[in-house]
Structures are given as structure tokens and as C-alpha cells.
N, C-alpha and C positions, 0 to 999 in steps of 0.2 A: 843147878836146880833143874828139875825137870819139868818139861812145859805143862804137865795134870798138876803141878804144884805151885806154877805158876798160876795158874787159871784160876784155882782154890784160892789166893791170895789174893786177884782180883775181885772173885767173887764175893768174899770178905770183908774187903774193903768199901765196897760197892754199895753191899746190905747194910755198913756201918753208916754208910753217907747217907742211903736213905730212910734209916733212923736218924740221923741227926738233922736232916731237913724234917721229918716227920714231927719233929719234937718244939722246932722253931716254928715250922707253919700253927700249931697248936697252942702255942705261947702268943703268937699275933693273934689270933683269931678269937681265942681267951680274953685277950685285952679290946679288939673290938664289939667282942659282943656282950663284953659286960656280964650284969644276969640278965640275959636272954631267954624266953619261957618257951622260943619256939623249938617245936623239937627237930626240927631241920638242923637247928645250931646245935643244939644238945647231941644229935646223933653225928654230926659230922667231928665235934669237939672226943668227944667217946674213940668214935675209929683210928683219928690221928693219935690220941694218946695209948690205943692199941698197939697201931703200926708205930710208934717210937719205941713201944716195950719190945718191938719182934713179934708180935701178936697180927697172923692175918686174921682181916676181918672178915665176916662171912655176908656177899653179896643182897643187897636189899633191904 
């Protein structure tokens, strides 16, 4: 294998981890904040379920 295909494969794997932490921190955070009406919870809750789709979010 060539080391540009190695790298790809890292990278790969990498983006998948942190989708898959994205998707667990969202899951905890869901479960403590209940229904929560603040929108600090509501936009934080939003972005991480973004970033587990592969969705960057757009700053602010």
C-alpha cells in the first residue's frame, strides 16, 4: 500500500471516531438535559447531532 493511501485510511477512520464520539456525547447530553428550553442546550444538542451526521457546523 502506498503511504497517500495509507494516510486516507487514517483519515477515514479518524472522521469515523469522531462521528462516533459525536454521536455518544449527544446521547449523554440528551439524557441530562431532559427537555431543557435553554437554547444553549438546544444549540449545543443541534450541532453534535450535526457533527455525528458528518455535518460541519457553522461557527456562532
Amino acid at each position: 500500500m502506498r503511504p497517500e493511501e495509507t494516510l486516507w485510511w487514517h483519515l477515514a477512520d479518524t472522521i469515523e471516531e469522531q462521528r462516533r464520539l459525536c454521536a455518544e456525547a449527544h446521547r449523554t447530553l440528551a439524557a441530562l438535559a431532559g427537555a431543557s428550553d435553554y437554547p444553549a442546550s438546544r444549540r449545543l444538542l443541534d450541532d453534535l447531532a450535526q457533527a455525528s451526521a458528518g455535518h460541519a457546523g457553522q461557527p456562532g
